[in-house]
Structure formats: structure tokens, C-alpha cells
C-alpha positions, 0 to 999 in steps of 0.5 A: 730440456730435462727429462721428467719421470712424469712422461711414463705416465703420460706414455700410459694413458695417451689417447691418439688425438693426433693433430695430423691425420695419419698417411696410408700405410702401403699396401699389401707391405705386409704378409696374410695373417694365419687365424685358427678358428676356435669353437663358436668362430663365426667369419662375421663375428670375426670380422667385427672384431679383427676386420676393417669393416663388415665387407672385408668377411666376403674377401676372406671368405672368397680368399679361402672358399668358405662355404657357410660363414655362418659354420667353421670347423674349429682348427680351421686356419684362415689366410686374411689378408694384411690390409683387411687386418683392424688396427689400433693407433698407437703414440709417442711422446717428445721426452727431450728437446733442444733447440729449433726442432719441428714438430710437423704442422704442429710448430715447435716441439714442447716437451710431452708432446704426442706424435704419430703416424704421419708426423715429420720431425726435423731439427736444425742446426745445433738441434736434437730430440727424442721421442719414447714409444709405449714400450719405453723403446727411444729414437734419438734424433742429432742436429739437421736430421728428419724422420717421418712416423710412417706406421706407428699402430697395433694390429688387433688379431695378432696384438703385433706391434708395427713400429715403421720410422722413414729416415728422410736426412741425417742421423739417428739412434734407436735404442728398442725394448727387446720383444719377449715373445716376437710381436713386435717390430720396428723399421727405420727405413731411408731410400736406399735401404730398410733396417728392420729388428726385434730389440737392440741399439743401432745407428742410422743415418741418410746422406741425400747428397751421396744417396747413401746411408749407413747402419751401424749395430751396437747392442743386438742384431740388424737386417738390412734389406738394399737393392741387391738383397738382404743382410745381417749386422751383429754388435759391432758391424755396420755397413754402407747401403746405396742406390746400387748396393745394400753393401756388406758387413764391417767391423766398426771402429773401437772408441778412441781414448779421451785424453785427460785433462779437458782444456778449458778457454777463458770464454768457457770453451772446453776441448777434448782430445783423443788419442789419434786413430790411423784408421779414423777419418773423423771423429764424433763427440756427444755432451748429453745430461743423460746417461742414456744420451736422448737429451743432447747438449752438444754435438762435434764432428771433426777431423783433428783427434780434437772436439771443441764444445762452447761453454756448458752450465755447471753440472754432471755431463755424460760424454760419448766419444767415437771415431769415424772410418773411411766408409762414413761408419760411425765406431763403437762409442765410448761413455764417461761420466764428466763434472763440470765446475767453473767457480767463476766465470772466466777461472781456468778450473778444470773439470775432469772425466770420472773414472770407469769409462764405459765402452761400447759393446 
């Protein structure tokens, strides 16, 4: 499916009627909020407007030994606690699809489709999708992957984005618009750890079968909290969290070389080399028609210092390269631009990367 300029639109003015009623958040998962009362605050004025409900203005004012609701020293600061915190549901929207891709109880995926809180989204074999938040922030789901949207909302008092994403198998690739001033925040979270950051690109990915996941940092900074605590992943880093270990910071493996020319079969097969890598225990090509690579076309994952990718229609591709270490550690990507033209069906002509290949930061 093609991306339209038209979803940024969509995005603005989406109301959230979703189809699926939205799962509780967990309770008390986050931290008392700090009000300062201004001139004229009352605590049931504050509660219509911040609160939960016109009950939740006796717990604060328990929590924090009110005397007189009715009369607050301006300057007061107040501790509310999260759960009596209102929230304004956010969505999302499909920007890309391919393939056999489930939209939770809703069925297939359509392009422009809402989702939200609550909402499980699997694709299949040969399958990817991604879905854009309101801030332009993207999550690029590859083939045999499912994620759960477990909290997608903002909370009123503070105008705090929370953006909480359940990786329940597979793999994903986040790409989030950086928060100017810090109020929001995003999580991918599989159960063997919780990736949390501001603004960057990064990668996770859930084995349920070796109860281990992977989070590998591109653009930006990560933390990771696992089992035994907490740590922190720069560009190029990733690591390998399990059941017994969050694990520790590796340097991620530098993209391999695409070897010219790509070879071409009479079935319109195509094959890519790479230069062979010591350190390489597989490596992972991408075909996207976007240079961002949320609309996947095809996905290999081999160990030969080769990808074989069945036959594409005539067009600009963009390719992504990378090499896979001993850990399960996706590398540093390589980007190029690729033009493929067969004038006639079964011709061996060749189509070629473009000059200017972008590497990974």
C-alpha cells in the first residue's frame, strides 16, 4: 500500500470512536503528579477539570491534609495521585500495509484505519504494517510480529503524552518525534524488559520461544529496565534482555557492503550479495518504497552473505542492509536508493543501487 499525504490530515482531526473498548491501564504504574495551586484554585474546581471524577477531590484532599477545600494558599503544591489523574484518549492511524495483517477484533487492516488503546495488531508471514501517532512518531511492524497498544492517551493537568506499546512477538522499529519540552513519552515493553525514551529510532524484538528480547538504538538514547535493573543504550549499542538478565550494552555491528551488480533470474527473482562479515551470524535485507521503510515490500533474513527477494514491479525501491551478530543483535543499517527496471518480462537487465549510500548513524 502507498503512503498518501492526505493521512496527516486524517491524523488532526481523528476523534477516538474506537471499535474496541480500551484495556485499564495498571494501576499506580506511574508517579503523583505535583500541582501548584494558582489564585482562585479551588480543590473542587480542580477536580472538575484535572480529576477523574468529583470523588477523587476527597482523596487528594486526605492525601495532602486539606483543611478547607474551598480555600488554598496560592503556591500550594499538591501531590494527586496518577490514577485520579483525567485523560484524553489519543489514536493512531494504519499509514502502511502489506499483506495479511490483523487489526484486533476489527478484521483486516485498511489503510487509514484508527487504532487505540487496547487494540492487538499481528501480521503474517510475508506481512508488515505501520501505524503514525499525532505527533508524526511511527512503528514499523516486519513479518510475524504482534504488538498490543496498551496506553495511548494525554494526561489533562500536565498535557503529558503517554505512549505505552506491549511487544508480545517479533519485531519492531519505532522512529519518535523528539519532545521539546519532555512531556511526553513513549515505551515498547515485551515481558522480559521495558525500553522507554524521549525521541529517537530504535529497534525491539521478543523471542517467546527463548524468552529473550533485543533492543537495538540507532538514532538518540534508551533505557532499558529488565530484571536486574536498569540501563542505558547510545546510537549504536543494543543489548539482550531475558528472564534472568536486562544484559548489558554492545556495540552494534557496522552494515555490510551491497556488492554490485544485483543478479537478476529469468522469474524476476533478484539477489543481493554482501560483502562477508567474520562477526556476522546472519544478515537482514529490507526492499521498502519509502525511504523512511514503514511501507515494506519485502523482508530475508539469511546466513549466506546473500538475500534472495522474489520479483518486485518496475520502480524506485530503497534498501536497507544489516548484519546480525552472535547475540541476535540487529547491526547498523545501510540505506540505498535502488532502480528497478525489466523492459520485458523474463530480460536479464539489470537494475542497479544508486550512488550515495547512507549508512546508519
Amino acid at each position: 500500500m502507498k503512503l498518501t499525504p492526505a493521512l496527516a490530515l486524517l491524523l488532526a482531526v481523528a476523534t477516538p470512536a474506537f471499535a474496541q473498548a480500551p484495556q485499564p491501564y495498571e494501576a499506580g504504574s506511574g508517579a503523583p503528579f505535583a500541582y501548584r495551586t494558582r489564585p482562585g484554585d479551588t480543590l473542587p474546581k480542580i477536580a472538575a477539570v484535572y480529576l477523574t471524577s468529583p470523588d477523587a477531590a476527597a482523596q487528594v484532599q486526605r492525601a495532602n491534609n486539606i483543611a478547607n477545600p474551598m480555600r488554598l494558599a496560592p503556591g500550594t503544591t499538591l501531590q494527586i495521585p496518577a490514577a485520579l489523574l483525567k485523560t484524553e484518549v489519543q489514536g493512531a492511524r494504519i499509514i502502511a500495509f502489506r499483506g495479511n495483517v490483523t487489526i484486533g477484533q476489527q478484521g483486516p487492516a485498511r489503510l487509514g484505519m484508527l487504532v487505540g488503546e487496547g487494540i492487538r495488531i499481528a501480521t503474517g508471514a510475508n506481512s508488515s504494517v505501520a501505524f503514525q501517532l499525532s505527533d508524526g512518531t511511527a512503528v514499523t511492524l516486519p513479518s510475524l510480529s504482534t504488538v498490543r497498544i496498551v496506553r495511548l492517551r494525554k494526561v489533562l493537568i500536565s498535557n503529558r503524552v503517554q505512549r505505552v506499546l506491549a511487544l508480545e512477538a517479533g519485531r519492531s522499529e519505532a522512529q519518535v518525534t523528539p519532545s521539546k519540552d519532555g512531556s511526553t513519552s513513549f515505551e515498547i515493553r515485551t515481558p522480559v524488559s521495558v525500553a522507554a525514551v524521549r525521541g529517537t529510532d530504535f529497534r525491539v524484538s521478543y523471542a517467546d520461544d527463548q524468552k529473550a528480547g533485543t533492543a537495538e538504538v540507532l538514532k538518540g538514547a534508551v533505557g532499558v529496565e529488565g530484571k536486574d535493573g536498569g540501563i542505558g543504550l547510545d546510537a549504536g549499542y543494543g543489548a539482550r534482555s531475558d528472564d534472568q538478565s536486562t544484559g548489558k550494552p554492545i556495540a552494534l555491528l557496522p552494515p555490510p557492503e551491497i556488492l554490485s551488480p544485483v543478479g537478476h533470474q529469468r522469474d524476476g527473482t533478484l539477489i543481493f550479495s554482501f560483502q562477508p562479515m567474520d562477526a556476522a551470524l546472519a544478515y537482514r535485507l529490507v526492499v521498502a518504497a519509502d525511504a523512511d521503510f514503514r511501507d515494506l515490500r519485502s523482508e530475508v533474513t539469511s546466513k549466506a552473505p546473500k538475500a534472495t527477494v522474489s520479483s518486485l514491479p518496475n520502480g524506485t525501491y530503497y534498501i536497507r542492509a544489516s548484519a546480525i551478530d552472535v547475540n541476535g543483535l540487529e547491526g547498523l543499517p545501510q540505506d540505498i536508493p535502488y532502480d528497478h527496471h525489466i523492459a520485458i518480462p523474463g530480460d536479464l537487465g539489470n537494475g542497479a543501487p544508486k550512488t550515495g549510500a547512507k549508512t546508519g548513524d
